[in-house]
N, C-alpha and C positions, 0 to 999 in steps of 0.2 A: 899462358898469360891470363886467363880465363880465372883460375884456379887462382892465382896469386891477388887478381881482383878480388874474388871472393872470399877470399881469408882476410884479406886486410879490412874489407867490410864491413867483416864478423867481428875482426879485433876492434875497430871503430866502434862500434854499436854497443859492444861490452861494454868497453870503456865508459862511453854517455850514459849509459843504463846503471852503471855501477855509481856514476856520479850522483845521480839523482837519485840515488837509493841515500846516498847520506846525508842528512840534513841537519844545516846548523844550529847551534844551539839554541836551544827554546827558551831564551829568558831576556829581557830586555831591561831599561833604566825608564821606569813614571817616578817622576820626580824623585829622583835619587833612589830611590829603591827600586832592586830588580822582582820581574815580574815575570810569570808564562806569558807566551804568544797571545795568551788569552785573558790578558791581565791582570791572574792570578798572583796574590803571595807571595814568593821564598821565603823558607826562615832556614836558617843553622840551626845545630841544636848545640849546647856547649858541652856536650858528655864528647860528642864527636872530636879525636883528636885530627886536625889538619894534617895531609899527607901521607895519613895512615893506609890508606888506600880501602878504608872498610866504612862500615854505617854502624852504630852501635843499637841504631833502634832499628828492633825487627819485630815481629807477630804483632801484640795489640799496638805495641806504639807507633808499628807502620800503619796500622786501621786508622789512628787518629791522627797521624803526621803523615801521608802516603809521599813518598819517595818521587822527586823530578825522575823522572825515565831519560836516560842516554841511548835508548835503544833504536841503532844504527845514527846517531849522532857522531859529526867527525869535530872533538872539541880541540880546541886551541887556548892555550894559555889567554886569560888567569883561568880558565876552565878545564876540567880533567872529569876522565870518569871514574869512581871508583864503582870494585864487583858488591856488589851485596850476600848475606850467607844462602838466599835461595840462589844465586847466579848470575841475578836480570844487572843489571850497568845502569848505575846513580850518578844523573850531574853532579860535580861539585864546583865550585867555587872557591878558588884558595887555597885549594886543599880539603875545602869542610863540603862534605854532602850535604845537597840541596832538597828542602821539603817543603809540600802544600799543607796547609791547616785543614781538615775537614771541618770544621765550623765556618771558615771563610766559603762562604755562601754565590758570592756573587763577586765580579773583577773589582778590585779594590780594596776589600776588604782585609783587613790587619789583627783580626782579632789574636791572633797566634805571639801577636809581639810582645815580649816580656813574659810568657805564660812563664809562672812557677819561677822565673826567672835563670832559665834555662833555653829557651826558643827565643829567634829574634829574625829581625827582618833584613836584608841585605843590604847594608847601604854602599852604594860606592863614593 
């Protein structure tokens, strides 16, 4: 009896621990546009084809567009994660991988919308 307490404990505890290891998506809606937990940005980029399951910007253009992280993220529809070519797991939205501007400085800031007109911001 002992034993069968103790297992089922263990299976308990897993269970919670493993819950709380995953955490929802990091992006929310300021005035119509989504944003990090921390009220950064999103942009698309329009090279990125939706549902392809990949990011087409890697080495410098990740330096200057760094990639939303999904890592241990459990997303749900409209949100997916797609692999990136190092490995790491990129939010997406819609299908199109999710990016922060490095120029966008401080929460709110949109500088990244329209660049070259190709990056844009997320509206829903």
């Amino acid at each position: 009896m002992k034993i069968s307490h103790l297992l089922l404990s263990g299976v308990a505890a897993f269970a919670f621990s493993s819950a709380a290891f995953a955490q929802s998506v990091p992006v929310k809606k300021a005035d119509g546009i989504l944003v990090t937990s921390e009220g950064m940005t999103v942009y698309t980029f329009d090279k990125d084809t939706a549902n392809s399951g990949k990011s087409v910007c890697n080495s410098g253009c990740a330096t200057a567009w760094p990639p939303v992280s999904a890592a241990g993220v459990k997303a749900a529809e409209p949100y997916s994660v797609v692999t990136r070519d190092d490995g790491s797991a990129q939010l997406a939205y819609k299908g199109k991988p999710l990016y922060l501007f490095a120029s966008d400085k401080k929460a709110g800031d949109r500088n990244g919308d329209n660049f070259k007109d190709v990056w844009h911001v997320v509206k829903d």
